[in-house]
Every structure is written in structure tokens, then in C-alpha cells.
C-alpha positions, 0 to 999 in steps of 0.5 A: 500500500503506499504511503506518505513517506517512503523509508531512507538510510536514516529511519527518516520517513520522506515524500515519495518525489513521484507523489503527484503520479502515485496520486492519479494512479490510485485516483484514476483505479477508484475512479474507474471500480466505482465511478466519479460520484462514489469516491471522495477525496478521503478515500483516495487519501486513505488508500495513499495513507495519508490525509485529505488536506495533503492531497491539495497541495497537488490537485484544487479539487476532486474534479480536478483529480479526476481531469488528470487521472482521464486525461493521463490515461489519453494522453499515454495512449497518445504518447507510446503511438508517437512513433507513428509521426515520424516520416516514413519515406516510400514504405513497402508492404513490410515496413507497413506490417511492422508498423500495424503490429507495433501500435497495436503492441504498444496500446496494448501495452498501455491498456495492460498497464492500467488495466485497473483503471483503463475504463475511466477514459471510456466510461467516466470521461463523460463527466469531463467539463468543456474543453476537458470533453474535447481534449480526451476525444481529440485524444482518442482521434490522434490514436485512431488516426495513426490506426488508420495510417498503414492501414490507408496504405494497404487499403487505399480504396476504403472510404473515410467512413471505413476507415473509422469504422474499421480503427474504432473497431481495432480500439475497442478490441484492445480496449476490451482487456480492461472490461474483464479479469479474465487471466492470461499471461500478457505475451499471449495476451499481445499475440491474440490481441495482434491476431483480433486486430489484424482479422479487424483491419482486414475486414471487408464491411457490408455494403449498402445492397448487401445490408438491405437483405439483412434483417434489422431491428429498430429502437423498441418504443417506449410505450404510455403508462397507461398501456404497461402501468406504472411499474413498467413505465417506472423503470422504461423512463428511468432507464432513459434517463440514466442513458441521458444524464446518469444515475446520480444527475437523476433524480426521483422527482424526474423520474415521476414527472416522467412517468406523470406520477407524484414521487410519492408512488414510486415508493409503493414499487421500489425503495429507491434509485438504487433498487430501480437500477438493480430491478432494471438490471434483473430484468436484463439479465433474464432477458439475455438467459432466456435469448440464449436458452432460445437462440441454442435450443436445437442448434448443434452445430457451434458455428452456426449457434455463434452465428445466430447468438451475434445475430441476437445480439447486435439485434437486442443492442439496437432494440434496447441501445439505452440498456448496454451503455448504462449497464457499463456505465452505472453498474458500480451503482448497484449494492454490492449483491446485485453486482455480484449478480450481474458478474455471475450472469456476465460469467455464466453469458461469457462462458456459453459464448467461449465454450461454442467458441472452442468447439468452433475453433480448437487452437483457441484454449478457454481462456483465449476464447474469453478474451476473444468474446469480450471483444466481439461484445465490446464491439457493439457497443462501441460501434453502436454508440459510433454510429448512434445505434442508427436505425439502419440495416447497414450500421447493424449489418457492419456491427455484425460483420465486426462480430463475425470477424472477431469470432472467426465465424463468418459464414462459408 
């Protein structure tokens, strides 16, 4: 645990020089388990031992802690790609390799450095201020730039439109390592990852002819009080209100005048926020219990079952967009037995995906498979907010095609 002092030759207890380094590294990983609104300046001091009022002679504020705990972790990505910038005069096929396989090297290096941390930037970042917001998204947009540089070279043809699409995908792939603790050791973690990337970037995406003749799903409509009654509507404008402005920025009164109740009514449903949360959450989980038990039932073949699992999936997605982006963002909200609920299911989920995935593709071990399907899921999400989760055949049809790649599924 460290400490306000570090130990010297004398017994003297002195102030560590990197104090203000080791301050944001424990700030961003509690920031990062447990969301802005739920960490105090106290318990940040507390876990360095030493007191609150210490802490401000390096930072004017919580806000101001969290800034640089965000922006570090943008700025590390931004940092070990730099090499990117450096000319390149008349590259071949080769050089271009080696260069793909460098970024994603050195942001997966990154994302296993701070794995404890590295989902503050994807999901905390939003309570960035202003000009904060705008520094992390150019942040982000550098790293997808320089993604984006041999691959332009080895696909000149692709639009600027694919090559978003197709970086994004890369990042949210290597990004995916922090939404997880499944364990391997990271030489294999860094193979698995270059291979992932490397099927990514090479991914041919639908065309527009091509995704008119798949199916697509459009938002599910949120439907009047008086039709599904106030519990239901209770917990559908909650929802989205914890989509729009988050858990802690909404409050019960809001979510009354969104149903047109009093506030007092909600009470006769739920205790308060938190078990509204939790009951949405529920309701999720045996939603996605019951679509696999569906989806599988009959299916022998692990290939196709994968497919038809990504074909529900990407289609709940964009039925429920809300839903993923408050799972991953508000999860921390929950008391401590319904996230260890929500973990359980997230395993139980996870492990159906990996096991098809290993009789799918055998040179892939369990382990390997769960990395693997993090990353396919992870890519719905990411690309579904890039796109807006658009109610359009071709968004959905290049989210499953992503999935597909990412798998190794892809149809015959």
C-alpha cells in the first residue's frame, strides 16, 4: 500500500518525489471500480495513507483529480503511438506490417498497464467539463488516426467512413482487456490481441445492397403508462434517463414527472434509485438467459449457434441501445449483491459464448476464447454508440460483420 513517506538510510520517513503520479494512479483505479460520484477525496487519501488536506497541495479539487487521472490515461495512449509521426519515406508492404503490429503492441501495452483503471477514459470521461470533453476525444482521434495510417496504405480504396469504422473497431478490441479479469499471461495476451486486430483491419464491411437483405431491428418504443402501468413505465423512463444524464444527475422527482406520477408512488414499487437500477438490471439479465436458452435450443452445430447468438445480439443492442451503455456505465451503482449478480450472469453469458467458441475453433484454449468474446461484445457497443445505434440495416449489418470477424465465424 503506499504511503506518505517512503523509508531512507536514516529511519527518516520522506515524500515519495513521484507523489503527484502515485496520486492519479490510485485516483484514476477508484475512479474507474466505482465511478466519479462514489469516491471522495478521503478515500483516495486513505488508500495513499495519508490525509485529505495533503492531497491539495497537488490537485484544487476532486474534479480536478479526476481531469488528470482521464486525461493521463489519453494522453499515454497518445504518447507510446508517437512513433507513428515520424516520416516514413516510400514504405513497402513490410515496413507497413511492422508498423500495424507495433501500435497495436504498444496500446496494448498501455491498456495492460492500467488495466485497473483503463475504463475511466471510456466510461467516466463523460463527466469531463468543456474543453476537458474535447481534449480526451481529440485524444482518442490522434490514436485512431495513426490506426488508420498503414492501414490507408494497404487499403487505399476504403472510404473515410471505413476507415473509422474499421480503427474504432481495432480500439475497442484492445480496449476490451480492461472490461474483464479474465487471466492470461500478457505475451499471449499481445499475440491474440495482434491476431483480433489484424482479422479487424482486414475486414471487408457490408455494403449498402448487401445490408438491405439483412434483417434489422429498430429502437423498441417506449410505450404510455397507461398501456404497461406504472411499474413498467417506472423503470422504461428511468432507464432513459440514466442513458441521458446518469444515475446520480437523476433524480426521483424526474423520474415521476416522467412517468406523470407524484414521487410519492414510486415508493409503493421500489425503495429507491438504487433498487430501480438493480430491478432494471434483473430484468436484463433474464432477458439475455432466456435469448440464449432460445437462440441454442436445437442448434448443434457451434458455428452456426455463434452465428445466430451475434445475430441476437447486435439485434437486442439496437432494440434496447439505452440498456448496454448504462449497464457499463452505472453498474458500480448497484449494492454490492446485485453486482455480484450481474458478474455471475456476465460469467455464466461469457462462458456459453467461449465454450461454442472452442468447439468452433480448437487452437483457441478457454481462456483465449474469453478474451476473444469480450471483444466481439465490446464491439457493439462501441460501434453502436459510433454510429448512434442508427436505425439502419447497414450500421447493424457492419456491427455484425465486426462480430463475425472477431469470432472467426463468418459464414462459408
Amino acid at each position: 500500500m503506499p504511503t506518505s513517506r517512503t523509508a531512507s538510510t536514516d529511519g527518516v520517513r520522506r515524500r515519495p518525489k513521484d507523489r503527484k503520479a502515485q496520486i492519479a494512479r490510485v485516483a484514476a483505479e477508484a475512479f474507474s471500480a466505482r465511478g466519479y460520484h462514489a469516491v471522495g477525496m478521503d478515500d483516495i487519501a486513505a488508500v495513499l495513507d495519508i490525509s485529505a488536506t495533503a492531497l491539495y497541495r497537488h490537485y484544487a479539487n476532486k474534479y480536478d483529480m479526476f481531469r488528470a487521472a482521464v486525461l493521463t490515461l489519453g494522453q499515454q495512449l497518445v504518447d507510446a503511438t508517437n512513433f507513428c509521426d515520424e516520416p516514413s519515406p516510400d514504405p513497402d508492404d513490410e515496413d507497413t506490417a511492422r508498423l500495424q503490429a507495433r501500435i497495436v503492441d504498444s496500446i496494448v501495452d498501455v491498456a495492460l498497464a492500467s488495466r485497473d483503471s483503463a475504463g475511466l477514459y471510456r466510461w467516466e470521461g463523460r463527466y469531463l467539463e468543456g474543453d476537458d470533453q474535447a481534449a480526451l476525444m481529440a485524444q482518442i482521434r490522434l490514436v485512431n488516426r495513426r490506426i488508420q495510417i498503414p492501414l490507408q496504405r494497404r487499403r487505399p480504396a476504403l472510404t473515410s467512413s471505413e476507415r473509422w469504422t474499421l480503427s474504432s473497431a481495432a480500439m475497442s478490441v484492445m480496449g476490451s482487456i480492461a472490461d474483464h479479469r479474465a487471466k492470461l499471461p500478457a505475451p499471449q495476451i499481445k499475440e491474440l490481441m495482434q491476431q483480433l486486430v489484424g482479422a479487424v483491419l482486414e475486414a471487408e464491411l457490408p455494403t449498402a445492397a448487401e445490408a438491405a437483405e439483412q434483417p434489422s431491428v429498430s429502437p423498441r418504443p417506449i410505450a404510455e403508462t397507461a398501456t404497461v402501468g406504472r411499474y413498467e413505465a417506472v423503470l422504461q423512463q428511468s432507464l432513459l434517463l440514466f442513458d441521458k444524464q446518469g444515475y446520480h444527475e437523476t433524480g426521483m422527482g424526474q423520474i415521476a414527472a416522467a412517468v406523470g406520477i407524484p414521487t410519492s408512488a414510486i415508493y409503493r414499487y421500489f425503495s429507491g434509485k438504487q433498487d430501480i437500477l438493480a430491478a432494471v438490471f434483473r430484468r436484463a439479465a433474464d432477458r439475455v438467459s432466456g435469448e440464449l436458452t432460445s437462440v441454442l435450443a436445437g442448434v448443434t452445430d457451434p458455428r452456426e449457434a455463434l452465428q445466430r447468438l451475434i445475430e441476437a445480439y447486435v439485434a437486442s443492442a439496437f432494440a434496447y441501445p439505452e440498456l448496454s451503455y448504462v449497464y457499463y456505465t452505472e453498474r458500480v451503482n448497484l449494492g454490492v449483491a446485485d453486482q455480484e449478480m450481474l458478474r455471475n450472469v456476465q460469467r455464466s453469458t461469457v462462458g456459453s459464448w467461449a465454450r461454442l467458441l472452442v468447439e468452433a475453433r480448437p487452437e483457441f484454449s478457454s481462456a483465449q476464447a474469453r478474451f476473444v468474446v469480450h471483444a466481439a461484445m465490446a464491439l457493439v457497443i462501441d460501434l453502436g454508440r459510433l454510429v448512434s445505434y442508427q436505425d439502419s440495416a447497414h450500421a447493424q449489418a457492419c456491427v455484425r460483420r465486426m462480430m463475425h470477424v472477431t469470432l472467426g465465424v463468418e459464414s462459408r
